[in-house]
C-alpha positions in Angstrom: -12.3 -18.9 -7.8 -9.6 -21.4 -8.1 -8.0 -22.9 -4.9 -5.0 -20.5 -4.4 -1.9 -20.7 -2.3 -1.9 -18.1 0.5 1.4 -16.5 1.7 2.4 -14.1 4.4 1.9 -10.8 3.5 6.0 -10.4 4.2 6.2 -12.8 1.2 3.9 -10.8 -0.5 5.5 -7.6 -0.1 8.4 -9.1 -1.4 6.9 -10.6 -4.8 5.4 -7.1 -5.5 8.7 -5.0 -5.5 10.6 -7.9 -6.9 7.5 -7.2 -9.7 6.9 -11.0 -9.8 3.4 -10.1 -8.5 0.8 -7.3 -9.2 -1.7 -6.4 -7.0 -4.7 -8.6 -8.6 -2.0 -11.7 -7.3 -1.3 -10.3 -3.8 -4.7 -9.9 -3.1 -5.7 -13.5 -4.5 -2.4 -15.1 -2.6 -3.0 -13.3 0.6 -6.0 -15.1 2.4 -10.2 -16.5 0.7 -11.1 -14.0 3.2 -9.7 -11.0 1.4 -10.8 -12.2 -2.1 -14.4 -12.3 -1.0 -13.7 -8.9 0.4 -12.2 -7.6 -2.7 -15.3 -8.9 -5.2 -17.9 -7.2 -2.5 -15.1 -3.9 -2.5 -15.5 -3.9 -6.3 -19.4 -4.5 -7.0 -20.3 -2.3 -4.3 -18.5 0.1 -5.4 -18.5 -0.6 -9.6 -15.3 -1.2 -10.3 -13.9 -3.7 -12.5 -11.5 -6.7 -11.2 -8.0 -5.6 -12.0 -5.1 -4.0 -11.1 -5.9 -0.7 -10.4 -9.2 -2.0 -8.2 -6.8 -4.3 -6.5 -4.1 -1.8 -5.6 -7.5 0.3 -4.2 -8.9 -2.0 -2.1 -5.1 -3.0 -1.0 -4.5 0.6 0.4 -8.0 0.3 1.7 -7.4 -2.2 4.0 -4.3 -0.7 5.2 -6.4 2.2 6.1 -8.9 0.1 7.8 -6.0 -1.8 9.8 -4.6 2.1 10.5 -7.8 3.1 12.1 -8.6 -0.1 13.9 -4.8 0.4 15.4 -5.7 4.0 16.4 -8.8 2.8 17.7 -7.2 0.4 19.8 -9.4 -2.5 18.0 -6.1 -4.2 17.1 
């Protein structure tokens, strides 16, 4: 993938309901970390890179970052 600027996720947030941003573009603009995540999300689990996979693995880390918060892992 191409060099990408990253942004906080509060700058994030706000290019998604401003609709400047889909998902695909929050999860490339959020961190290399995440898009390596999200292209291991998708073939491990057959999905195509796109919105709707990107908006899945989005809520899927929010659900990993709930658990680790229960868990008292963060």
């Amino acid at each position: 993938m191409a060099a990408n600027k990253y942004y906080p996720e509060d700058v994030l947030v706000e290019k998604i309901q401003s609709g400047e941003y889909g998902w695909l573009e929050y999860v490339n603009h959020h961190s290399a970390e995440w898009q390596e995540e999200y292209e291991s999300y998708c073939l491990k689990n057959g999905l195509c890179i796109c919105e709707e996979s990107a908006e899945q693995f989005v809520h899927h880390k929010d659900e990993e970052l709930e658990e680790a918060i229960e868990n008292g892992e963060a």
